[in-house]
The first five atom37 places (N, CA, C, CB, O) and aatype in JSON, in Angstrom:
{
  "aatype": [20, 20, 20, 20, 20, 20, 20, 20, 20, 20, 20, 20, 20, 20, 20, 20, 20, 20, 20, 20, 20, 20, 20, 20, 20, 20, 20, 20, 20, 20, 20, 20, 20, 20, 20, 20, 20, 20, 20, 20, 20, 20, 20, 20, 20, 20, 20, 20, 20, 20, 20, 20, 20, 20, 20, 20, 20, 20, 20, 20, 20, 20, 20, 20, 20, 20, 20, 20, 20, 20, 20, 20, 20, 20, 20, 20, 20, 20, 20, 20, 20, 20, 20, 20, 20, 20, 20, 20, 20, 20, 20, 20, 20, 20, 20, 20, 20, 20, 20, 20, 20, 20, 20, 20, 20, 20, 20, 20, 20, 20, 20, 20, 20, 20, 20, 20, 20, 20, 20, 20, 20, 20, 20, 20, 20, 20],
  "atom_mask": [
    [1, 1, 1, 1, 1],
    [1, 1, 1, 1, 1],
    [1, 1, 1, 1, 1],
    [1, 1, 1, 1, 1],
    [1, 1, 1, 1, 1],
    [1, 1, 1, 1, 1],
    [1, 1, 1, 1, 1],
    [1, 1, 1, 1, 1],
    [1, 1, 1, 1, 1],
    [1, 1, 1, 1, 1],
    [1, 1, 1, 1, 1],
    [1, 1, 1, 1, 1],
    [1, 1, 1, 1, 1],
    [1, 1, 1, 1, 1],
    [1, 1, 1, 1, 1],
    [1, 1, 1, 1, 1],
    [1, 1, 1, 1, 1],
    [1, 1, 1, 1, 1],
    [1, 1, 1, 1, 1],
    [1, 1, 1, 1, 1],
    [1, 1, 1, 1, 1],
    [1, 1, 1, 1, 1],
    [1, 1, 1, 1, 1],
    [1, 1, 1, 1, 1],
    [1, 1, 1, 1, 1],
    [1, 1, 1, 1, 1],
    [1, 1, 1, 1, 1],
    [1, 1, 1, 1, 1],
    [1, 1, 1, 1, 1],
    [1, 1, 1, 1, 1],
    [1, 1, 1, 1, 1],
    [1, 1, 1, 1, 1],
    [1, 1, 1, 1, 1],
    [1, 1, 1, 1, 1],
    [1, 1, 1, 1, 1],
    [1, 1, 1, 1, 1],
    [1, 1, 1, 1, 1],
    [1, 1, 1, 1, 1],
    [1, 1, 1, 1, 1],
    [1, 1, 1, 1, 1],
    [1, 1, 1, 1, 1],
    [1, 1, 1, 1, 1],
    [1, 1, 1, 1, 1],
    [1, 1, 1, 1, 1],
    [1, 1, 1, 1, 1],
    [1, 1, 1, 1, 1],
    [1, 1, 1, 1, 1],
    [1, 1, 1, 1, 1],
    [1, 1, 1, 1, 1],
    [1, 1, 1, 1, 1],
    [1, 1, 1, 1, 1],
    [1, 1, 1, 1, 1],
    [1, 1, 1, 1, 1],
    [1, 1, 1, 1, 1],
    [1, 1, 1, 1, 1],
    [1, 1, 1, 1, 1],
    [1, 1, 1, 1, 1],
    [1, 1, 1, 1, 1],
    [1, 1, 1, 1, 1],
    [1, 1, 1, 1, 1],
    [1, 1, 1, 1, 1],
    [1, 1, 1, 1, 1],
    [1, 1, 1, 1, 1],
    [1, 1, 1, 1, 1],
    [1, 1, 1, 1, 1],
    [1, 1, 1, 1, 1],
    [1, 1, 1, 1, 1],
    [1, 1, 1, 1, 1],
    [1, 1, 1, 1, 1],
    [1, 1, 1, 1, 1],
    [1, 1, 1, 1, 1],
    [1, 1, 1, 1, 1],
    [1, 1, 1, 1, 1],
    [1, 1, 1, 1, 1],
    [1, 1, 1, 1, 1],
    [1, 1, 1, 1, 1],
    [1, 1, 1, 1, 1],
    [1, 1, 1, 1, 1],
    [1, 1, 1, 1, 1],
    [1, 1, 1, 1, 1],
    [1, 1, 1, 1, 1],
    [1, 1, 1, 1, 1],
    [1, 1, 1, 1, 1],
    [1, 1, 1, 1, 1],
    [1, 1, 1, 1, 1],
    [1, 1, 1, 1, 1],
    [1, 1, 1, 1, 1],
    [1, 1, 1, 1, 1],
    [1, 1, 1, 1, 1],
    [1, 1, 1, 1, 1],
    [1, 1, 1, 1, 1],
    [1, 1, 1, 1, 1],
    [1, 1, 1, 1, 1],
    [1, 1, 1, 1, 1],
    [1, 1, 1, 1, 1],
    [1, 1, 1, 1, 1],
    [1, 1, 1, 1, 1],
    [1, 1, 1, 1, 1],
    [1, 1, 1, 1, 1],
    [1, 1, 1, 1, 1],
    [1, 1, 1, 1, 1],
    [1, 1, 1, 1, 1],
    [1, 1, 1, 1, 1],
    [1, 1, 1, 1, 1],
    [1, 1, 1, 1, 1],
    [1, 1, 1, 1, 1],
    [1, 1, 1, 1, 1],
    [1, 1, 1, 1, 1],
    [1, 1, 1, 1, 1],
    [1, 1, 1, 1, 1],
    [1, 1, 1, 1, 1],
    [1, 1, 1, 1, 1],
    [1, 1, 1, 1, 1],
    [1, 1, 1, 1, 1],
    [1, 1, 1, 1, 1],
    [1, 1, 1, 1, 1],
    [1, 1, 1, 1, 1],
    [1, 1, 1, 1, 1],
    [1, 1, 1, 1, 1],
    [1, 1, 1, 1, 1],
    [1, 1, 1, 1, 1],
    [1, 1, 1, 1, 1],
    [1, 1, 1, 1, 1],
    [1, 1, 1, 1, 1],
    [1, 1, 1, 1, 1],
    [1, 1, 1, 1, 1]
  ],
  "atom_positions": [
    [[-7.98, -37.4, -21.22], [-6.86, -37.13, -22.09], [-5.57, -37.54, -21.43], [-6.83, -35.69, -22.48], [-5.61, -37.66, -20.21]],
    [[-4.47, -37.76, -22.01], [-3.32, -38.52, -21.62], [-2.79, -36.78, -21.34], [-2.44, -39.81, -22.96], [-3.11, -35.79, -21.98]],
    [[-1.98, -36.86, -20.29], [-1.02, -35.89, -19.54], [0.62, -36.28, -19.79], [-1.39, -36.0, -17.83], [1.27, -37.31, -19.65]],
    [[0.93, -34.94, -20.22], [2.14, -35.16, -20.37], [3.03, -34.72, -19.6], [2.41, -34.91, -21.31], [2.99, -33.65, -18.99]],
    [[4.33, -35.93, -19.59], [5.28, -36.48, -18.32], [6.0, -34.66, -18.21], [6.82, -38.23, -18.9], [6.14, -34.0, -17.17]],
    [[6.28, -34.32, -19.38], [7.33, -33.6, -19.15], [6.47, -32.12, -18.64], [8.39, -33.57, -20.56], [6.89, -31.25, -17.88]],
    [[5.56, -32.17, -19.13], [4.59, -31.01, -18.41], [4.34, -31.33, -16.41], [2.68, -31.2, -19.42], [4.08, -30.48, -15.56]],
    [[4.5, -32.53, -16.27], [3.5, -32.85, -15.08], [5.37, -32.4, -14.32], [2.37, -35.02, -14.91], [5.37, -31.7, -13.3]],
    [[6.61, -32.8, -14.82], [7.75, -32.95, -14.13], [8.04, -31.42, -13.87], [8.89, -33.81, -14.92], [8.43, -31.03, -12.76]],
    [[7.83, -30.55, -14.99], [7.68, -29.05, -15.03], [7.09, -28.68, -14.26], [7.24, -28.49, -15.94], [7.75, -27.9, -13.57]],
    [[5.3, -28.87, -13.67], [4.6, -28.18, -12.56], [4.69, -28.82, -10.72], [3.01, -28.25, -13.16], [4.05, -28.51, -9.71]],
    [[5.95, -29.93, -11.01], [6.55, -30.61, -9.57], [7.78, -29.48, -9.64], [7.14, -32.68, -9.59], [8.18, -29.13, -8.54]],
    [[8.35, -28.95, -10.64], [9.57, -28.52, -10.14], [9.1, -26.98, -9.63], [10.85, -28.62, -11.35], [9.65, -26.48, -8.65]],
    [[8.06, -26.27, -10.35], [7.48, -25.27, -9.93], [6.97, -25.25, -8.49], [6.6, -25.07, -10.77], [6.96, -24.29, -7.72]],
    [[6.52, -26.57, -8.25], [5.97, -26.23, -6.77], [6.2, -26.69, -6.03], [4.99, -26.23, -6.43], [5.36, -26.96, -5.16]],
    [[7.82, -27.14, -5.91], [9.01, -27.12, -5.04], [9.34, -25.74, -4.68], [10.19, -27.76, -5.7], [9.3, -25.21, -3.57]],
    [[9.73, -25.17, -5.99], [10.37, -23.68, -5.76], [9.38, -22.55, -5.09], [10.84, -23.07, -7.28], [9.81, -21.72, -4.29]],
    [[8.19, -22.59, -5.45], [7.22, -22.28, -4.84], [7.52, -22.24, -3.22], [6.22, -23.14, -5.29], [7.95, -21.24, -2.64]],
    [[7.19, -23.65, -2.51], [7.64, -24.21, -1.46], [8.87, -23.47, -1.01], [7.82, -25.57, -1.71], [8.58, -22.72, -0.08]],
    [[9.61, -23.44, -1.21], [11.18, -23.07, -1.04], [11.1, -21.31, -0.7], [12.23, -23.5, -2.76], [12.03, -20.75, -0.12]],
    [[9.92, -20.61, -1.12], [10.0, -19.39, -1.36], [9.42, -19.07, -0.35], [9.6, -18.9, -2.46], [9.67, -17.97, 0.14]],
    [[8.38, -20.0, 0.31], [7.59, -19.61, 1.54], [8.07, -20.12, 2.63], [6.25, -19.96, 1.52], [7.38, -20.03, 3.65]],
    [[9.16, -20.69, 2.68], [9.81, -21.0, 3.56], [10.64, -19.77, 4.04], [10.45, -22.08, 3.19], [10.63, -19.16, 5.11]],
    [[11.35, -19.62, 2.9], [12.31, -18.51, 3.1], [11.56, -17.11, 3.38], [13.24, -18.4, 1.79], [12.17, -16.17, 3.89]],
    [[10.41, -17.04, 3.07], [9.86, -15.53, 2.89], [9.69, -15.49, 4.57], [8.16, -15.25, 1.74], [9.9, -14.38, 5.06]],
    [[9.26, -16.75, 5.69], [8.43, -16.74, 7.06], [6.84, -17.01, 6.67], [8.6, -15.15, 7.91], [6.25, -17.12, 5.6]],
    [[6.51, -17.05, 7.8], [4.98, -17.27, 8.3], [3.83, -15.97, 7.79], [5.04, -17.31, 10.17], [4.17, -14.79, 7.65]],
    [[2.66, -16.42, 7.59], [1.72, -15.25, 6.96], [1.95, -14.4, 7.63], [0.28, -15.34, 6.87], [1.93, -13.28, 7.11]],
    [[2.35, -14.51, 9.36], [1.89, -12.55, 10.03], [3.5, -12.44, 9.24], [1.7, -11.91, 12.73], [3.77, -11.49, 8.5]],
    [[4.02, -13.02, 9.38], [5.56, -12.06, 8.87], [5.44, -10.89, 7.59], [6.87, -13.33, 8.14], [5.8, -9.71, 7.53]],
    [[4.68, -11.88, 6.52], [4.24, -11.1, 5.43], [3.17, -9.84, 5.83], [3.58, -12.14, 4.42], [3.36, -8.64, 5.63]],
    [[1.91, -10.53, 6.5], [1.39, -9.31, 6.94], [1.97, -8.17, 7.06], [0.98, -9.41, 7.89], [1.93, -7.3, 6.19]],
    [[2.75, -8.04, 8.45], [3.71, -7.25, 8.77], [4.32, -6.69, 7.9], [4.43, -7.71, 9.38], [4.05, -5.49, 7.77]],
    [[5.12, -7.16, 7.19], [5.85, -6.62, 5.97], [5.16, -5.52, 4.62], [6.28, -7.98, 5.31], [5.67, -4.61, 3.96]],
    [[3.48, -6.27, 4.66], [3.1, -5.72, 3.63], [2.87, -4.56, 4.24], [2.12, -6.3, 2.89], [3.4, -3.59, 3.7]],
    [[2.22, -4.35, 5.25], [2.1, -3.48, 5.91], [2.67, -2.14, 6.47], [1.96, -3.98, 6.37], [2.21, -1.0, 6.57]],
    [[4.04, -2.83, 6.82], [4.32, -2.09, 6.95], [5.21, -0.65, 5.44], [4.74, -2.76, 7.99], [5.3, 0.58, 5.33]],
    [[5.56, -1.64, 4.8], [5.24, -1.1, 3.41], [4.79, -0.31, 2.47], [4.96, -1.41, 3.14], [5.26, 0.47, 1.64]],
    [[3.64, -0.73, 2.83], [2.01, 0.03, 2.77], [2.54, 1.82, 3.28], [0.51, -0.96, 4.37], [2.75, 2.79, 2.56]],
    [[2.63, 1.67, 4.87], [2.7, 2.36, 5.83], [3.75, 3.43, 5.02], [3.09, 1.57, 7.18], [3.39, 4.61, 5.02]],
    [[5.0, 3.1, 4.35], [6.21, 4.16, 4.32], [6.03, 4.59, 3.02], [7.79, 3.62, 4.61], [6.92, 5.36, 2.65]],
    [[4.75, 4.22, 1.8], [4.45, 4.68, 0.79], [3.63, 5.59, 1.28], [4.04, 3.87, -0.11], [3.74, 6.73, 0.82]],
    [[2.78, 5.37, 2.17], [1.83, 6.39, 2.75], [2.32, 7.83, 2.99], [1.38, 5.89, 4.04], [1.96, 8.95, 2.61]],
    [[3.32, 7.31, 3.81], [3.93, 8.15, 5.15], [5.09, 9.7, 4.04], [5.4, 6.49, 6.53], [5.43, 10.83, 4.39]],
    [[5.4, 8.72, 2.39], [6.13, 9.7, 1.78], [4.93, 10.7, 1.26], [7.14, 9.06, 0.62], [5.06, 11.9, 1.48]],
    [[3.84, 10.25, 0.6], [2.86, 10.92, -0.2], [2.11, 11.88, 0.86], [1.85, 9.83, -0.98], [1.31, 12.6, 0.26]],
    [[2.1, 12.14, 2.51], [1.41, 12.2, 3.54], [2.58, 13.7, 3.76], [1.28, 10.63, 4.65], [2.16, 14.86, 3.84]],
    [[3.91, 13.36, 3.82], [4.65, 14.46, 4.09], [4.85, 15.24, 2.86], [5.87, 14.11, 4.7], [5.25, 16.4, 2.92]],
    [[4.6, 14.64, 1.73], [4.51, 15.66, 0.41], [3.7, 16.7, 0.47], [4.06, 15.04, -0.81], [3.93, 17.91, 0.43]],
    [[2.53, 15.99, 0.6], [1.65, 16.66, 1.1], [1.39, 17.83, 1.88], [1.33, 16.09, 1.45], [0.94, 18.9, 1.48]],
    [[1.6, 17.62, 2.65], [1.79, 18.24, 4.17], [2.94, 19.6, 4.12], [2.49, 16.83, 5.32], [2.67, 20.67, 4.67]],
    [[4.11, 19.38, 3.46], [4.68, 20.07, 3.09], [4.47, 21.13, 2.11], [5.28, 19.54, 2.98], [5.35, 21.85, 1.65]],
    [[2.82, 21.15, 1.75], [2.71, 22.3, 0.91], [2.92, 21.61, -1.22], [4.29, 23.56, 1.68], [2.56, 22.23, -2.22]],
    [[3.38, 20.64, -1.17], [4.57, 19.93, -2.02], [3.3, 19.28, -3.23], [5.75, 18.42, -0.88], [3.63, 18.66, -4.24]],
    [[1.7, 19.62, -2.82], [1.41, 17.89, -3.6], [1.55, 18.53, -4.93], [-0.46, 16.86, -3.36], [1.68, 19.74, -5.09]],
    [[1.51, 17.48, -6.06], [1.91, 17.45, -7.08], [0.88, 16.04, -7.89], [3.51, 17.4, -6.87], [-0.07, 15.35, -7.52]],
    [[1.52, 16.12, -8.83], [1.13, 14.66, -9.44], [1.82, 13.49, -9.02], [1.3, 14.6, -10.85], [1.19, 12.45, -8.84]],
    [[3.16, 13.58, -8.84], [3.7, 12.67, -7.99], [2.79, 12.48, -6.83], [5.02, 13.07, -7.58], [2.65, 11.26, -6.73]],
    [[2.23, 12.97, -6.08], [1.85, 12.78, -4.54], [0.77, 11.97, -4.78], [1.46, 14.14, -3.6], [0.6, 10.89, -4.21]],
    [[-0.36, 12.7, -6.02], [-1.48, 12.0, -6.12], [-1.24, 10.29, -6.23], [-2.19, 12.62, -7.34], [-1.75, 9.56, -5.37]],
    [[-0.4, 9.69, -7.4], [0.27, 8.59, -7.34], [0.35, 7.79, -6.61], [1.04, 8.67, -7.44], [-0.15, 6.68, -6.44]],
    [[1.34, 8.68, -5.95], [2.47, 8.21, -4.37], [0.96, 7.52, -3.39], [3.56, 10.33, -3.14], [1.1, 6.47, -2.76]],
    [[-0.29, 8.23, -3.4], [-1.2, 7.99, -2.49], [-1.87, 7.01, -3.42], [-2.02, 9.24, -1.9], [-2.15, 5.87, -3.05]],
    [[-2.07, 7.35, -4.36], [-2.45, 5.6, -5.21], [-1.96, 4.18, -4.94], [-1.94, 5.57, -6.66], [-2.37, 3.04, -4.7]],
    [[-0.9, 4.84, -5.11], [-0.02, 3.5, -4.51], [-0.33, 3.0, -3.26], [1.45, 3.78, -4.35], [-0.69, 1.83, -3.08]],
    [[-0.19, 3.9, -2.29], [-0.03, 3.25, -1.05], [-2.04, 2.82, -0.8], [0.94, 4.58, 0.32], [-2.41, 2.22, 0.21]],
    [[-2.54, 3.05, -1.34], [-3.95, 2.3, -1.36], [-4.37, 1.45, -1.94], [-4.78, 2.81, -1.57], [-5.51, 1.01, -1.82]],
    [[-3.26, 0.95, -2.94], [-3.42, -0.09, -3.92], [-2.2, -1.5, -2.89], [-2.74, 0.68, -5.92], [-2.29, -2.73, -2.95]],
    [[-1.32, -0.76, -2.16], [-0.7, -1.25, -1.32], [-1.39, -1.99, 0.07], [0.05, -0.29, -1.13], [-1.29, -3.16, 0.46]],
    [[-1.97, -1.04, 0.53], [-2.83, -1.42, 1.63], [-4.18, -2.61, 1.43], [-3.39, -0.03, 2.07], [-4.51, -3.52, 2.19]],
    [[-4.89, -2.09, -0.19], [-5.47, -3.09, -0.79], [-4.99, -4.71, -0.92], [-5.57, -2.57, -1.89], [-5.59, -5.79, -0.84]],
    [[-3.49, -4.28, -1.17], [-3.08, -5.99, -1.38], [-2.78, -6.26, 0.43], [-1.18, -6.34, -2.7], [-3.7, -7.07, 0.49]],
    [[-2.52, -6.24, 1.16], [-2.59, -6.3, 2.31], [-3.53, -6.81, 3.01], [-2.44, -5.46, 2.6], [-3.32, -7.32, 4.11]],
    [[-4.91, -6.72, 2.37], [-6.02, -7.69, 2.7], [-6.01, -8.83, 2.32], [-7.09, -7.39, 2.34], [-6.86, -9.6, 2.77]],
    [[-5.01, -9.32, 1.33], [-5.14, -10.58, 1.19], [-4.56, -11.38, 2.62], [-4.41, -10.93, -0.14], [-4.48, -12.61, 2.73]],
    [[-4.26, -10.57, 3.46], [-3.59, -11.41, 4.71], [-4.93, -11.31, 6.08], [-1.74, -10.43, 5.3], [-4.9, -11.86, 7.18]],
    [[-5.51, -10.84, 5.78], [-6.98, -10.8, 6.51], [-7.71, -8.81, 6.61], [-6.59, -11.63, 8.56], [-7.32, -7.68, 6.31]],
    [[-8.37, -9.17, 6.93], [-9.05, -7.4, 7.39], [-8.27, -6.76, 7.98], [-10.3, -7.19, 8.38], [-7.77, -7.12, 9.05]],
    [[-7.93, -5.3, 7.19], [-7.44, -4.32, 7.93], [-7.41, -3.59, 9.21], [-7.59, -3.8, 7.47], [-7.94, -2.48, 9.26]],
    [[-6.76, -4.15, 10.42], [-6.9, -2.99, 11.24], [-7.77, -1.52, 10.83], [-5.53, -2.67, 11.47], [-7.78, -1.18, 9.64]],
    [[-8.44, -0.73, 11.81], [-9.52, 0.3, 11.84], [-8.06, 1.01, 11.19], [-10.52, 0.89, 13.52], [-8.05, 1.14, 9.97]],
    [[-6.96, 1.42, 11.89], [-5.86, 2.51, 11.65], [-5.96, 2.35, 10.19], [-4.23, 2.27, 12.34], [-6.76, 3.09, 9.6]],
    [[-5.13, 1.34, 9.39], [-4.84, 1.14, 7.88], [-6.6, 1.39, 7.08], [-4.03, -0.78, 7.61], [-6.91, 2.15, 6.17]],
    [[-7.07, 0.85, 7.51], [-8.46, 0.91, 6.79], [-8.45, 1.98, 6.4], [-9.69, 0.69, 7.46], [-8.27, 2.04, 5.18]],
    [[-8.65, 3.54, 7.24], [-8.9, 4.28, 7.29], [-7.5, 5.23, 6.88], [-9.59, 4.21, 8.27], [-7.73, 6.43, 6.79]],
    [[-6.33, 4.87, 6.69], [-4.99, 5.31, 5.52], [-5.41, 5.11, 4.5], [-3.61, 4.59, 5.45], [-5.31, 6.09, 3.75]],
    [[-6.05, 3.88, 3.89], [-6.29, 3.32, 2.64], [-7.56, 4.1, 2.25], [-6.44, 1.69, 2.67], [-7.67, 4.28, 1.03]],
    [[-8.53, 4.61, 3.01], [-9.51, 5.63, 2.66], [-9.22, 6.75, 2.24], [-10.19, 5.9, 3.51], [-9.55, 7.33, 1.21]],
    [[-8.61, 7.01, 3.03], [-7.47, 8.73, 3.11], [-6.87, 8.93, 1.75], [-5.78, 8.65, 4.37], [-7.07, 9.82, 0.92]],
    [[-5.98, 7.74, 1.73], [-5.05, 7.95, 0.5], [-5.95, 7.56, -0.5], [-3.63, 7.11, 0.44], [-5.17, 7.36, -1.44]],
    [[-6.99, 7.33, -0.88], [-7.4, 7.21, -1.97], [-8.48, 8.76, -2.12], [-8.04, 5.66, -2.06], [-9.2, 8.93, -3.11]],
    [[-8.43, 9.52, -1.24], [-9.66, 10.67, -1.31], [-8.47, 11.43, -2.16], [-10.47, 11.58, 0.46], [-8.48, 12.04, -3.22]],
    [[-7.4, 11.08, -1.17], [-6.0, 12.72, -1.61], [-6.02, 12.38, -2.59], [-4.17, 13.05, -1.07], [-6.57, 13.15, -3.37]],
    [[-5.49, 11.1, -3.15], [-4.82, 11.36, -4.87], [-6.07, 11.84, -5.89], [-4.09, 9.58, -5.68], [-5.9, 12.6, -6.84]],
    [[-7.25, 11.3, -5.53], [-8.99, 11.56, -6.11], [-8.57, 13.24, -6.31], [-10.75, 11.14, -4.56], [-8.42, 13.85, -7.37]],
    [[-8.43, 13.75, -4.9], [-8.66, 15.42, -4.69], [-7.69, 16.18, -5.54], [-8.4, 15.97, -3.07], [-8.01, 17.07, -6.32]],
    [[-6.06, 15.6, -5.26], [-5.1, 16.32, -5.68], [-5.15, 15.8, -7.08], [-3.83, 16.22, -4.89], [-4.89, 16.82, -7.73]],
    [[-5.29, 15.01, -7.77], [-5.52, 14.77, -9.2], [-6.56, 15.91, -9.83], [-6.12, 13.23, -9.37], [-6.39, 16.43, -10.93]],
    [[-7.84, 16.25, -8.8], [-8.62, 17.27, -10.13], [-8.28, 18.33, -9.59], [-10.39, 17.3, -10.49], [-8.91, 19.19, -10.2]],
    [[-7.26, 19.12, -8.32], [-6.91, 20.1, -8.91], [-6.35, 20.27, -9.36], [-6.81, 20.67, -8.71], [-6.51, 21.45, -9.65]],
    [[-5.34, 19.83, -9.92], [-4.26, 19.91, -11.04], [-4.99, 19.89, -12.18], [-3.18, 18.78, -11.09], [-4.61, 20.74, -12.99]],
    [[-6.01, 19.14, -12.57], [-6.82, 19.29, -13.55], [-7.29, 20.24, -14.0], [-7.52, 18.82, -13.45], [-7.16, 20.65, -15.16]],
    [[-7.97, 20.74, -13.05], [-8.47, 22.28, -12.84], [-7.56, 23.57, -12.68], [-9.22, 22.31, -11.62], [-7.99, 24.65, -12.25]],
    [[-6.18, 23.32, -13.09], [-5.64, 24.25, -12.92], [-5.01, 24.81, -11.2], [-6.54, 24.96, -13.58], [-4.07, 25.59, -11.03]],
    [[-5.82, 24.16, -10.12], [-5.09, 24.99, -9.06], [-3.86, 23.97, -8.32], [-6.33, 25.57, -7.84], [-3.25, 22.94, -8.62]],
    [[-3.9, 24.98, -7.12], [-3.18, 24.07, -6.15], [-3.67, 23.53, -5.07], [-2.24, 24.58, -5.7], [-4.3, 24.11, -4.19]],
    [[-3.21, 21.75, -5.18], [-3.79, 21.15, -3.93], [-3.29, 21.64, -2.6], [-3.57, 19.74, -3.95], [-2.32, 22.21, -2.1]],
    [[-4.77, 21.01, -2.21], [-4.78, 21.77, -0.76], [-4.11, 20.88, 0.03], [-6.25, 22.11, -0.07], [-4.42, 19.7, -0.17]],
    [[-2.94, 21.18, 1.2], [-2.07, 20.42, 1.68], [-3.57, 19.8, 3.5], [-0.14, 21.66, 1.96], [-4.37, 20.26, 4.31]],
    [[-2.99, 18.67, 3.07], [-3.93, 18.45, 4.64], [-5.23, 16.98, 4.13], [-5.17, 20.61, 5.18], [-5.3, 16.24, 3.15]],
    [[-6.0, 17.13, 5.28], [-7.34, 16.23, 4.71], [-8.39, 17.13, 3.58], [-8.44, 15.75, 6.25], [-8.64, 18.25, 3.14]],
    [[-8.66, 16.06, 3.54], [-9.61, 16.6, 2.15], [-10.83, 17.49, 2.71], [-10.39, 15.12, 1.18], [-11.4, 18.43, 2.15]],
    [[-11.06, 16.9, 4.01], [-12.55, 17.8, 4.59], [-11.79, 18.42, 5.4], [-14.03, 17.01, 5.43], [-12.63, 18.96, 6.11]],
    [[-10.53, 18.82, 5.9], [-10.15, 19.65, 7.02], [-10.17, 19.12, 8.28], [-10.89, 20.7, 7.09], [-10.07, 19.68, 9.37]],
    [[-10.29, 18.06, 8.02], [-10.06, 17.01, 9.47], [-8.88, 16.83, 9.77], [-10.53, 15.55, 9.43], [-8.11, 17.51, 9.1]],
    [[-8.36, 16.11, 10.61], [-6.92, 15.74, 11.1], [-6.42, 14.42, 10.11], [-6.97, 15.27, 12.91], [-7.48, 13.99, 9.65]],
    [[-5.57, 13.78, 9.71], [-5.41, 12.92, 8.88], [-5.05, 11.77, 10.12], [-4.35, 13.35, 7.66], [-4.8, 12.07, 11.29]],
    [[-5.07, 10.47, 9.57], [-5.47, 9.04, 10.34], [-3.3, 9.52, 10.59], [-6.44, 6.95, 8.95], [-2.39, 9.78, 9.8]],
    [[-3.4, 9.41, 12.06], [-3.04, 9.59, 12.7], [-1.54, 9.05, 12.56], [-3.84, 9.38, 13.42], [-1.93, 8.39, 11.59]],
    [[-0.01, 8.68, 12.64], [0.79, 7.54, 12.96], [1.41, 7.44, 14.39], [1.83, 7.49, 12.01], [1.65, 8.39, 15.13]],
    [[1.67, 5.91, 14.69], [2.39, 6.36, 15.99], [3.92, 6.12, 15.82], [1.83, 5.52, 17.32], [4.62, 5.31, 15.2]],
    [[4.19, 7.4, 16.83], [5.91, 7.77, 16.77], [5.9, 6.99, 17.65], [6.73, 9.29, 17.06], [5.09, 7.03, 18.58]],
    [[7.09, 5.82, 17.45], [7.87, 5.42, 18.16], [9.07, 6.15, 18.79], [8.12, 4.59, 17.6], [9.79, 6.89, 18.12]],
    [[9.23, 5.91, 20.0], [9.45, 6.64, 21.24], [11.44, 6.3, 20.8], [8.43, 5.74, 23.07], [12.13, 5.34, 20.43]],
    [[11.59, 7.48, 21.07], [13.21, 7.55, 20.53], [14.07, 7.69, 21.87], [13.57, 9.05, 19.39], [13.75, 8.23, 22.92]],
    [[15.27, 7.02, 21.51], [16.35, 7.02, 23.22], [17.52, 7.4, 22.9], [16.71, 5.44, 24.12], [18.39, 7.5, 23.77]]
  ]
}
């Protein structure tokens, strides 16, 4: 079939700008990094909601998110063991804290089995 000019001039100008965007965005670990860390401060809000006694339906969410976050984050290769195991986490809490609200009670602040939750590291303050 014959291709048309003004279509073909349309998907050159698209993937210039394209081009232009990954330039400007940096290199894949940059993005990594970024998604990541990302990931990490959606976590880190739904984690102290939590923790604070606080969860809610917001929190359940908040932990949706950050596992749907961490999910896209694999598109930059396999998760570190640490994130793997956030992205597990946060998908048990919002699972857990979603049916008790369902059920009428209150979520339980903490891990779901009473374990310690996947861990973060504090950077060392001066």
């Amino acid at each position: 079939g014959g291709s048309d000019p003004g279509a073909k001039s349309f998907m050159l100008s698209i993937m210039g700008e394209v081009e232009e965007e990954k330039r400007a965005l940096g290199g894949v670990e940059d993005g990594k990094i970024q998604c990541e860390m990302f990931a990490q401060e959606v976590f880190d809000r739904a984690d102290k909601h939590d923790r604070d006694g606080m969860g809610n339906g917001w929190t359940a969410k908040t932990f949706q998110k950050a596992a749907q976050f961490f999910q896209v984050c694999q598109q930059f290769g396999e998760l570190d063991e640490d994130l793997a195991d956030k992205m597990k986490y946060a998908k048990r809490k919002a699972l857990d804290i979603a049916k008790a609200i369902k059920n009428g009670q209150k979520p339980v602040p903490g891990h779901p089995d009473g374990e310690p939750a996947p861990m973060q590291i504090e950077e060392p303050t001066q």
